[in-house]
C-alpha positions as CSV (number, residue, x, y, z in Angstrom):
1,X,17.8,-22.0,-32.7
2,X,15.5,-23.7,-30.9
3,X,11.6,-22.6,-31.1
4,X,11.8,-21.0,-27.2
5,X,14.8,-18.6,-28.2
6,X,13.0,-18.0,-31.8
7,X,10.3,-16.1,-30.2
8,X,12.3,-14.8,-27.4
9,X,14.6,-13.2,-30.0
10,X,13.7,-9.2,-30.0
11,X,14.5,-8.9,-33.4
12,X,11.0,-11.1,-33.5
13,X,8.8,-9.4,-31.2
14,X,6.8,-6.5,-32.2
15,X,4.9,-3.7,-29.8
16,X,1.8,-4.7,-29.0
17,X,-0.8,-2.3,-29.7
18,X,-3.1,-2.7,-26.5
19,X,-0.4,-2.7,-23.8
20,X,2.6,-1.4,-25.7
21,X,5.1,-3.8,-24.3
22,X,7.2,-5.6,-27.1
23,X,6.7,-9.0,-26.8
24,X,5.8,-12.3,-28.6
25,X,3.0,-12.1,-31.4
26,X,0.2,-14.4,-30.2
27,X,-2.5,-12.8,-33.4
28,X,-2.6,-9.8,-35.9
29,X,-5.9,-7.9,-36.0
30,X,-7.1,-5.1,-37.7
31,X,-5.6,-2.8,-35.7
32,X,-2.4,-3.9,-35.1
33,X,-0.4,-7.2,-33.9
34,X,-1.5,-8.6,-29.9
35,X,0.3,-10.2,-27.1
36,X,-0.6,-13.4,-25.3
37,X,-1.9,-11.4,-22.7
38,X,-4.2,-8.8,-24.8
39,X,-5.4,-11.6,-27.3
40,X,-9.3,-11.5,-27.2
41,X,-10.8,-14.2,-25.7
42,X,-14.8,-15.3,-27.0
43,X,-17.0,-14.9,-24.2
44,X,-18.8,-18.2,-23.7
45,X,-19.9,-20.7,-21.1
46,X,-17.0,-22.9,-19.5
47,X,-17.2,-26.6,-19.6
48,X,-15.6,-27.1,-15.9
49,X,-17.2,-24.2,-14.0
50,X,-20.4,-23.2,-15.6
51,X,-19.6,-19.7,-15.7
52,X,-19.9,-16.8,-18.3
53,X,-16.5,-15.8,-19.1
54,X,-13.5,-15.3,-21.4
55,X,-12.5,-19.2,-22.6
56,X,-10.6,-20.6,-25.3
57,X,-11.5,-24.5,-26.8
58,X,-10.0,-27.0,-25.0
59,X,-8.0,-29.2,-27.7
60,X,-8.5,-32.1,-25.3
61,X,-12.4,-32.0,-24.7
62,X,-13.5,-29.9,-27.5
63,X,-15.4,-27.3,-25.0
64,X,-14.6,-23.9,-23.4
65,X,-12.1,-23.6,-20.8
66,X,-12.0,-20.3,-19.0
67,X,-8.9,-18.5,-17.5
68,X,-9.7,-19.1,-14.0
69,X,-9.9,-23.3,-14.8
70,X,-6.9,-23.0,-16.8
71,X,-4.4,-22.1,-14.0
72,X,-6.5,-24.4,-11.3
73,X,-4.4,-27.9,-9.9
74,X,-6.5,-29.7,-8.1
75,X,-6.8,-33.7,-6.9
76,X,-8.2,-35.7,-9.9
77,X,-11.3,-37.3,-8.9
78,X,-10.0,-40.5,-10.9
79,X,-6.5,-40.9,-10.3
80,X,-6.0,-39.0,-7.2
81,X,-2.8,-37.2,-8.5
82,X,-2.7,-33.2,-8.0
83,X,-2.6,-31.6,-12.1
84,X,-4.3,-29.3,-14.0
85,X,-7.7,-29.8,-14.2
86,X,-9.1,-30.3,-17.9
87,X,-12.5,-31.5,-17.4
88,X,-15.1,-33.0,-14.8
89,X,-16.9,-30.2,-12.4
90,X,-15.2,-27.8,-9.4
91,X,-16.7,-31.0,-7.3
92,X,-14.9,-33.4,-9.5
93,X,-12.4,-32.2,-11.7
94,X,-10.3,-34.3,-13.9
95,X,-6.8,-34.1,-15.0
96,X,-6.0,-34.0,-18.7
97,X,-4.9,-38.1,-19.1
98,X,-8.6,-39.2,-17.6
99,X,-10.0,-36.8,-19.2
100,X,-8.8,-37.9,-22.8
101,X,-7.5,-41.5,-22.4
102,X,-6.8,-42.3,-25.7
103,X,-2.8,-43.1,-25.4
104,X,-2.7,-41.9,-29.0
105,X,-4.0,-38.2,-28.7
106,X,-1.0,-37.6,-26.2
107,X,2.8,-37.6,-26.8
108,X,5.3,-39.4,-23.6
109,X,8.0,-38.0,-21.9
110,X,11.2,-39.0,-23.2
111,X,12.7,-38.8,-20.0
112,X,9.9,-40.5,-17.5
113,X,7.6,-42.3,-20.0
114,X,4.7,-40.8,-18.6
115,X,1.9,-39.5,-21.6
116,X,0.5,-35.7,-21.3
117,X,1.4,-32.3,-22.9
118,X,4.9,-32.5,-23.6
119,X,7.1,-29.9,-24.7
120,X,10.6,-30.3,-26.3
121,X,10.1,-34.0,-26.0
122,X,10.0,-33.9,-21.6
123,X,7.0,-33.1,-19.7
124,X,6.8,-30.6,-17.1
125,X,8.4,-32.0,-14.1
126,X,11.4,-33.6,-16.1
127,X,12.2,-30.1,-17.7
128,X,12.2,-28.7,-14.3
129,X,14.2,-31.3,-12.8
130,X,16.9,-30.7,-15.8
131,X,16.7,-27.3,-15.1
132,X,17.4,-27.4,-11.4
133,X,20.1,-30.0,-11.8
134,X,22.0,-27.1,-14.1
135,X,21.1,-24.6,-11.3
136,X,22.7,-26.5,-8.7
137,X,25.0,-28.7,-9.4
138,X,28.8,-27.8,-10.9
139,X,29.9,-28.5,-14.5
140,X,29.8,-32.3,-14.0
141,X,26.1,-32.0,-12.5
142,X,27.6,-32.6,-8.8
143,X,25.4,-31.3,-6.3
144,X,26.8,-29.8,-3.0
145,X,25.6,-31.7,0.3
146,X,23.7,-29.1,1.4
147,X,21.6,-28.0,-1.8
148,X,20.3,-31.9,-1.5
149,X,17.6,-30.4,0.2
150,X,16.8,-27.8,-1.8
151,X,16.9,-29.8,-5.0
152,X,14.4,-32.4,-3.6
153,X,12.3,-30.0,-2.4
154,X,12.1,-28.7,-6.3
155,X,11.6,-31.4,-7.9
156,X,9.2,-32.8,-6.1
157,X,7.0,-30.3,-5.7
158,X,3.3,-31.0,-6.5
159,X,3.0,-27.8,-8.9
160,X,6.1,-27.8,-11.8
161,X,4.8,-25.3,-13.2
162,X,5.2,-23.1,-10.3
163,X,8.8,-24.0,-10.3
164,X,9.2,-23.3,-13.5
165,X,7.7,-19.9,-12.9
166,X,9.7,-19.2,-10.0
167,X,13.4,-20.2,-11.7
168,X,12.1,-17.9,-15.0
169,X,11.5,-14.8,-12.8
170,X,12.6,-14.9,-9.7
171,X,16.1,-13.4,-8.7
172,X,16.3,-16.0,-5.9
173,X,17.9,-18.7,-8.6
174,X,20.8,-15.8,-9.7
175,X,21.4,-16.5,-5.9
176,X,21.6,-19.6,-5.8
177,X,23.9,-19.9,-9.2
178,X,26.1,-17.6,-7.4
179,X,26.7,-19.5,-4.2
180,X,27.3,-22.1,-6.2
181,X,30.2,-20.9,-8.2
182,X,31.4,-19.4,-5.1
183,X,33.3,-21.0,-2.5
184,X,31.2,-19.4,0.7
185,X,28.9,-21.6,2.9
186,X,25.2,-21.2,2.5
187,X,23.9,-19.6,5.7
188,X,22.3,-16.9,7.1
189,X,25.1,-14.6,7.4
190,X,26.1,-15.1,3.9
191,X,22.3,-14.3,2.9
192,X,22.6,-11.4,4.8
193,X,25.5,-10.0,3.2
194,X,23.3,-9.7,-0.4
195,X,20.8,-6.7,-0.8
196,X,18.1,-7.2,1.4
197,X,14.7,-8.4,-0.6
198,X,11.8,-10.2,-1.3
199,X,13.9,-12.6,-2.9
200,X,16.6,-13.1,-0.4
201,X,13.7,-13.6,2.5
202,X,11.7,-15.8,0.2
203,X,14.7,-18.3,-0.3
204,X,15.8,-18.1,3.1
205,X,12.6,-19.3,4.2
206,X,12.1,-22.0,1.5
207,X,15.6,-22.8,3.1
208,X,14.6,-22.7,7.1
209,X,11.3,-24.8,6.2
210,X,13.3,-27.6,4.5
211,X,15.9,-27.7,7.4
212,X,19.1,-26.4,5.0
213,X,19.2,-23.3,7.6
214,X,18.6,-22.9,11.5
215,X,15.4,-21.5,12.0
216,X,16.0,-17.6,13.8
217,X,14.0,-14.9,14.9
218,X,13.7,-12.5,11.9
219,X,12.3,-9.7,13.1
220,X,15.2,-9.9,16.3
221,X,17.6,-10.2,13.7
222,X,16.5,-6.9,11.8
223,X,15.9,-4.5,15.0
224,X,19.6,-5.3,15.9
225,X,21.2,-4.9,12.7
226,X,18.9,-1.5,12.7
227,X,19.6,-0.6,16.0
228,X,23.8,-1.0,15.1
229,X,22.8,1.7,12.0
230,X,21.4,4.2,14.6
231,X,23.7,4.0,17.4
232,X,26.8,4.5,14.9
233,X,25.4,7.6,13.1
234,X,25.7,9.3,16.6
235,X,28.8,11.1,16.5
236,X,29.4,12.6,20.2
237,X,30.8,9.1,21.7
238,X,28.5,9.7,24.8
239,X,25.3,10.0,23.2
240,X,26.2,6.6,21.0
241,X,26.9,5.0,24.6
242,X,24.0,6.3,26.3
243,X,22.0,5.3,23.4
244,X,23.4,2.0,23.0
245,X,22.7,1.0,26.6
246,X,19.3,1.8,26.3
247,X,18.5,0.3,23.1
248,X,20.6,-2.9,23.9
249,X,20.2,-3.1,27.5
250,X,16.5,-1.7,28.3
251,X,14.7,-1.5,24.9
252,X,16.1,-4.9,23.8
253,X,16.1,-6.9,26.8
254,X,13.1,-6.0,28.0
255,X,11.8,-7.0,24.6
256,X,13.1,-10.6,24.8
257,X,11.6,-11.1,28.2
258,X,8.2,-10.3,27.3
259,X,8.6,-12.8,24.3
260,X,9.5,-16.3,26.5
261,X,11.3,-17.6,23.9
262,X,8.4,-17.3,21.0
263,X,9.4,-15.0,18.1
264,X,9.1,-11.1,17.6
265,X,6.4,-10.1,15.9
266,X,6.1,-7.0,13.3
267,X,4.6,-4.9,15.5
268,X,6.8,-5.3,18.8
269,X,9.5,-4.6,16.7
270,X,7.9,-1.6,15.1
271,X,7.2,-0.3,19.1
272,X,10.7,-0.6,19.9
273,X,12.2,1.3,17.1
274,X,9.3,4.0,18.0
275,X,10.6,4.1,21.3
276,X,14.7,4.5,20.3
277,X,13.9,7.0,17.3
278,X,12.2,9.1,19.5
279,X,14.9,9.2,22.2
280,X,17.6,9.9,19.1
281,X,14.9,13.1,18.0
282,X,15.4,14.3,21.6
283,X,19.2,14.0,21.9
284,X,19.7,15.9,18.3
285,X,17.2,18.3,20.1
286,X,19.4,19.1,23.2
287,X,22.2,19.2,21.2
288,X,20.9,21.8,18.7
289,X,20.7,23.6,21.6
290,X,23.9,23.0,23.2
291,X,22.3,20.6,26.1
292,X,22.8,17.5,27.1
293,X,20.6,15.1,28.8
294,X,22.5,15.7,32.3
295,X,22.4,19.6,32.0
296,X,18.9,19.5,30.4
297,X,16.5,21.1,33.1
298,X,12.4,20.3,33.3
299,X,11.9,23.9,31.5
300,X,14.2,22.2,28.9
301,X,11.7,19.2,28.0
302,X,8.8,21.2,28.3
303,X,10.2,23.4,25.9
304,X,10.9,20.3,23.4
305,X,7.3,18.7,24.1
306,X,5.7,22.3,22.7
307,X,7.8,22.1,19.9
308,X,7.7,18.6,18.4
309,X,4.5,16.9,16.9
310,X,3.1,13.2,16.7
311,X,4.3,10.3,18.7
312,X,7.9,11.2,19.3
313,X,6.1,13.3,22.6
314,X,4.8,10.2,24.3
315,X,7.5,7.6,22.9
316,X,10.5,9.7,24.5
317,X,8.5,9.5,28.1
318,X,10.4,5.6,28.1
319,X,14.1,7.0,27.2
320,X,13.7,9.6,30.0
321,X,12.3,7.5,33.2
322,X,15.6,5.2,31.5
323,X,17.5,7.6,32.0
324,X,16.4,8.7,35.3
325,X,17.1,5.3,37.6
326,X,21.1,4.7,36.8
327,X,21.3,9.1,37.8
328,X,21.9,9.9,34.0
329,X,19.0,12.8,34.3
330,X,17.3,14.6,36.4
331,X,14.2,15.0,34.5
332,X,10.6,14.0,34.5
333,X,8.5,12.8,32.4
334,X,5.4,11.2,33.8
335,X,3.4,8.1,31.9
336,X,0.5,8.5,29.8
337,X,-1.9,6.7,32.3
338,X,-4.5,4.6,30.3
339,X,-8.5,6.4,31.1
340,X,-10.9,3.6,29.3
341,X,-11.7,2.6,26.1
342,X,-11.7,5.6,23.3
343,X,-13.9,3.8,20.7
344,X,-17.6,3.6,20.4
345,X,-18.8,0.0,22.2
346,X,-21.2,-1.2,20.1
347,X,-22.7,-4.4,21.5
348,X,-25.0,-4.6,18.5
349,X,-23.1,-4.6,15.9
350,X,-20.5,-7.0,17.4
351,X,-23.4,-9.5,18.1
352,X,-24.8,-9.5,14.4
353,X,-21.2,-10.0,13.1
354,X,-20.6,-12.7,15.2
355,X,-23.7,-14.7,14.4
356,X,-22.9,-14.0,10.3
357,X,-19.5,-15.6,10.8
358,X,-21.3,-18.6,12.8
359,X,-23.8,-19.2,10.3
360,X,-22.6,-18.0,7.0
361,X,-20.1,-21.1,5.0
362,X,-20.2,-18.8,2.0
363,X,-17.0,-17.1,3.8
364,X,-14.0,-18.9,3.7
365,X,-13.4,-20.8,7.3
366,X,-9.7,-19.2,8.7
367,X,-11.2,-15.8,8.2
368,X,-14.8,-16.6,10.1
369,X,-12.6,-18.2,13.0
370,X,-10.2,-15.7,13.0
371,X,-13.0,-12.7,13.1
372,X,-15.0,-14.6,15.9
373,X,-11.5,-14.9,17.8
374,X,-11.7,-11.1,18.1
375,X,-15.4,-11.1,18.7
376,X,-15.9,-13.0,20.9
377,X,-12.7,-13.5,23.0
378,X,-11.3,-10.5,22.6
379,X,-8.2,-11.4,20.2
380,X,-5.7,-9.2,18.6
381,X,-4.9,-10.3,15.2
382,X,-0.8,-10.5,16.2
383,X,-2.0,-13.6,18.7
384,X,-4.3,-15.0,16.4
385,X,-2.0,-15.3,13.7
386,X,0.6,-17.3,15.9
387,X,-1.9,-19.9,16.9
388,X,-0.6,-23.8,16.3
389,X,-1.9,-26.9,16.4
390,X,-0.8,-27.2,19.9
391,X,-3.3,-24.6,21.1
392,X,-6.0,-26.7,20.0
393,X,-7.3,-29.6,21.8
394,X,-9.5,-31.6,19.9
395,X,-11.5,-35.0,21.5
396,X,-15.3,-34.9,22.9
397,X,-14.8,-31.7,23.5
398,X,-13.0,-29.0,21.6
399,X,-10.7,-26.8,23.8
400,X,-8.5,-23.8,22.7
401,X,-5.8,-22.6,24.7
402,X,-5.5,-18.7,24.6
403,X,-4.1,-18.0,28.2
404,X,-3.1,-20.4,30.9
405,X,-6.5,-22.1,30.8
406,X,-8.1,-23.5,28.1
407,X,-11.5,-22.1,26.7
408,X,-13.9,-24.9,25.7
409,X,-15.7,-23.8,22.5
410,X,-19.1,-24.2,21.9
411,X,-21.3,-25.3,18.7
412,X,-20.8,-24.2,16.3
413,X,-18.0,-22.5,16.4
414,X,-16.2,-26.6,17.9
415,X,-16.9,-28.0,14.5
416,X,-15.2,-24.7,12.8
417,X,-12.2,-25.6,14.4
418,X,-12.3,-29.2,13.8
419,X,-12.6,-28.3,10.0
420,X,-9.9,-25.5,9.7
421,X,-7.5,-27.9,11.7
422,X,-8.4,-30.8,9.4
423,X,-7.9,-28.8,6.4
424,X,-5.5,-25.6,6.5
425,X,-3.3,-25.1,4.2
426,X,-1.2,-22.9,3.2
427,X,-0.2,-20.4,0.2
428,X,3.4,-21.4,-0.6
429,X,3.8,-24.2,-3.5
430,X,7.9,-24.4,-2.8
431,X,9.6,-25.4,0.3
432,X,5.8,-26.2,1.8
433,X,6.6,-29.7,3.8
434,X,2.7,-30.4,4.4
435,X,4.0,-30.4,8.1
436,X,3.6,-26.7,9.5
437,X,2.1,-26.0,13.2
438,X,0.4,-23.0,12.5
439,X,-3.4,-22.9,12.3
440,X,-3.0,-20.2,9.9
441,X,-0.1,-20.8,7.4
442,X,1.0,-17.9,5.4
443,X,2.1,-17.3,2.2
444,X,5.9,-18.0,3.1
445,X,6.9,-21.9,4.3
446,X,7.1,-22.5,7.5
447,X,5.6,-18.9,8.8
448,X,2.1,-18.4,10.1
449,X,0.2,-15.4,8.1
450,X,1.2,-12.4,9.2
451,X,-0.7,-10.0,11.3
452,X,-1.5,-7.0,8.9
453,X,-2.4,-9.3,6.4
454,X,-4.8,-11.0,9.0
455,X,-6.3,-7.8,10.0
456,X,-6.6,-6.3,6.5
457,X,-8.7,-9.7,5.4
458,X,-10.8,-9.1,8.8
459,X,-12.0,-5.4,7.6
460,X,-12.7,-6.9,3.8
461,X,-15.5,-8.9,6.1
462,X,-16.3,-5.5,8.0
463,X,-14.7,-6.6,11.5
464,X,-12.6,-4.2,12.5
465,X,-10.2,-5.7,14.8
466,X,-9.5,-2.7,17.1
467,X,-12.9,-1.6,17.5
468,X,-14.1,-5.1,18.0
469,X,-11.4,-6.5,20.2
470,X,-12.3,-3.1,22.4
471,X,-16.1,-3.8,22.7
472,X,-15.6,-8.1,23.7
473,X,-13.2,-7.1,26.5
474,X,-15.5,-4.3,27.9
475,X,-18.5,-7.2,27.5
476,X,-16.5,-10.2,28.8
477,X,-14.7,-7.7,31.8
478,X,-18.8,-7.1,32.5
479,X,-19.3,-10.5,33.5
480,X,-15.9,-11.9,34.7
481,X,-13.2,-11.2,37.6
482,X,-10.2,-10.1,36.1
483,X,-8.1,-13.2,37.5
484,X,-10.5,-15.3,35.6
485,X,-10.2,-12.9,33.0
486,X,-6.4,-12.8,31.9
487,X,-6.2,-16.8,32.3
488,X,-8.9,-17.2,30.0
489,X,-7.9,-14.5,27.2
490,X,-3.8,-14.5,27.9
491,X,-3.8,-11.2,28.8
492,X,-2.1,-9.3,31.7
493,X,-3.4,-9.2,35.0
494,X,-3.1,-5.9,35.0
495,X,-5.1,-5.2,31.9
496,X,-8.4,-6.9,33.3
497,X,-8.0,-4.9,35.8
498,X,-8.0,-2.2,33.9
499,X,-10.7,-3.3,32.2
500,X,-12.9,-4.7,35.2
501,X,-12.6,-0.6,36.7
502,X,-13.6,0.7,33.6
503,X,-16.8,-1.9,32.8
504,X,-17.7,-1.6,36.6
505,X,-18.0,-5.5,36.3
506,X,-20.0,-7.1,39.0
507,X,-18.2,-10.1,40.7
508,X,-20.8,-11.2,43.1
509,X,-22.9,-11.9,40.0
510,X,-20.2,-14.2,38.4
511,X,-20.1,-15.9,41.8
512,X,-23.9,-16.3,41.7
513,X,-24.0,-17.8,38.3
514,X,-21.2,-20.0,38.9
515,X,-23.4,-21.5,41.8
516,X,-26.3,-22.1,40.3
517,X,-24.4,-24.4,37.7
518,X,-25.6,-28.1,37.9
């Protein structure tokens, strides 16, 4: 046996006595034997960062090397090439080869040549390239044409070590090992046929972002297949047609029409299963009570609003005006009229966040342009998140496009943006082609961050995107017509209006300040 399946034998692992999870003896103490994980670590001062933490001695250098510098791949300051860092400073780190030159302290790669911590006689990125080329290819190591891709995209990623991670514990490679066997085409609807997972949507992206796959609108994709589910559990064969026309035909289209083409987001497609699930509560309602929506009178629904709680009574308001144009009720259910803001405007507090974000470069620079987005203009974290590098508009000037007009940005919030746009990057080490649009890349390749995890990053800072967003519109509908308004911010004309009524916003002094410009 070779050394790996020696200690990956159970007959020799032992229970560890700190996290009581059988697994490879990495030192025996007193009390007992101890993982890898639970091994005690000295408490000293690193030689890369400076800090006062658990470390281990660095065979290499000879000084401590904490946990945090041990998993940390960064440009070497001498050779340029992106490894672990083993020596130098955050500012200047150092791989292990310039840290250690001396050709005889390190072993070479049998496969490439190259010298460095070598393992079974290949270094990292020729064991992963072995190991891919089994995954992949068939028993003569013949890859098909349309796993070229994926194999390049492997191998040649910057991190092998995340690869390696990834093949070890990730399902996604039992996936791939079974198309491979198999004799069905890899595409979407043959992804969609396995149990739906983290796994299966994290290959199917590495997949879109390296071209193998069309790129589709996911969230589309999963309200119809949903919305298929729903109707077909209806068993009176009217109430599955009514409900299919609505969902299909009002819910759905209406839906796609708002969008112009751009992709769903979470939370539109959250609203419009809100809105069907509530029209389903109120059919099994009626027919509980041997109703229908035809023969349903107005006593009927006010009977159903006094008996059902949370947001089913507002949601079904949109099923039943529906159902009133084509004559398929006789029902009313009026709209929930929008009063003003609800929230607390605090003009204060918004200011002081805003000039922390401006000033502070202690917080990292996506989350102080994203929380002065909402501060200042007014931006839910859904729109910020879908921001690309065609939004911004970058020469003497810097100009972001948010509506139909684009807003010139001041100092210094202009040299934010010129830094962000200079160096995002994002969070995925496989399938990442360095050439994403999005301002904000998320954790996925080829996807921008999503909106929830936007907003939840935005209240770690103490800006709460809601409340915020909520006090900058009734400020900025203060001081501007509503026409100018929804160009500037992309919002609906309707909505500044809105907004205009309830700020009491003055336009005669916009007019007078726009005349007094030199």
């Amino acid at each position: 046996m070779c050394p790996n399946c020696l200690i990956a034998d159970p007959a020799n692992q032992e229970t560890c006595v700190a996290c009581g999870r059988r697994r490879r003896v990495a030192v025996r103490t007193d009390r007992g034997p101890l993982c890898e994980t639970c091994r005690p670590w000295k408490t000293l001062t690193c030689g890369i960062c400076g800090r006062e933490a658990p470390c281990v001695i660095s065979e290499a250098t000879g000084k401590p090397w904490c946990r945090a510098c041990k998993q940390r791949w960064l440009p070497c300051a001498e050779c340029g090439e992106v490894l672990p860092v083993r020596g130098g400073t955050p500012g200047e780190p150092l791989c292990a080869i310039c840290v250690r030159p001396d050709p005889n302290f390190w072993r070479s790669c049998e496969g490439c040549g190259q010298p460095g911590r070598i393992h079974h006689g290949r270094c990292a990125r020729c064991t992963v390239h072995h190991r891919v080329r089994d995954l992949l290819g068939d028993e003569n190591g013949t890859i098909r044409p349309e796993l070229h891709a994926l194999h390049e995209a492997l191998t040649t990623v910057k991190r092998p070590a995340t690869v390696a991670a990834w093949l070890d514990k990730s399902a996604a490679p039992a996936i791939l090992r079974d198309l491979q066997a198999g004799t069905r085409p890899l595409s979407h609807e043959t992804l969609d046929e396995l149990p739906a997972g983290k796994p299966v949507e994290h290959l199917r992206s590495v997949l879109v972002a390296i071209g193998t796959l069309p790129r589709r609108d996911e969230h589309m994709v999963r309200l119809q297949r949903w919305i298929a589910r729903v109707v077909a559990q209806r068993t009176d064969p009217n109430e599955r047609q009514m409900l299919y026309r609505y969902a299909v035909w009002h819910v759905v289209r209406r839906l796609r029409g708002r969008l112009g083409g751009a992709d769903t987001t979470h939370d539109q497609a959250v609203a419009a299963q809100r809105n069907i699930r509530a029209a389903v509560v109120l059919l099994e309602w009626l027919a509980a009570h041997d109703l229908t929506l035809a023969t349903a009178g107005q006593g009927d629904v006010e009977a159903w609003l006094t008996s059902t709680q949370g947001a089913h009574r507002t949601d079904a308001g949109n099923f039943v005006r529906w159902a009133t144009r084509p004559k398929l009720s006789r029902l009313d259910f009026a709209a929930v009229k929008w009063s003003g803001p609800s929230g607390v405007i605090d003009a204060e507090t918004r200011w002081d966040h805003a000039r922390w974000l401006l000033h502070d470069d202690s917080v990292k620079p996506e989350d102080r342009f994203a929380g002065l987005l909402v501060l200042l203009y007014a931006q839910w974290p859904a729109a910020i998140s879908r921001l690309t590098l065609d939004h911004v508009q970058i020469d003497n000037d810097v100009r972001l496009r948010l509506g139909r007009e684009p807003v010139v940005l001041p100092e210094p919030l202009a040299g934010l943006v010129r830094h962000l746009a200079a160096t995002r990057r994002g969070h995925a080490a496989i399938g990442d082609t360095g050439a994403s649009p999005w301002l904000f890349p998320g954790g996925q390749p080829g996807r921008p961050i999503s909106a929830y995890r936007l907003a939840e990053r935005l209240r770690d800072l103490g800006v709460r995107s809601g409340q915020s967003r909520r006090t900058a519109l009734f400020q900025l509908a203060t001081d501007l017509p509503a026409a100018v308004l929804a160009k500037m911010l992309g919002i609906h004309i309707s909505v500044a209006v809105a907004w205009q009524r309830a700020s009491a916003g003055d336009w005669a002094s916009y007019a007078a300040n726009v005349s007094r410009r030199t």
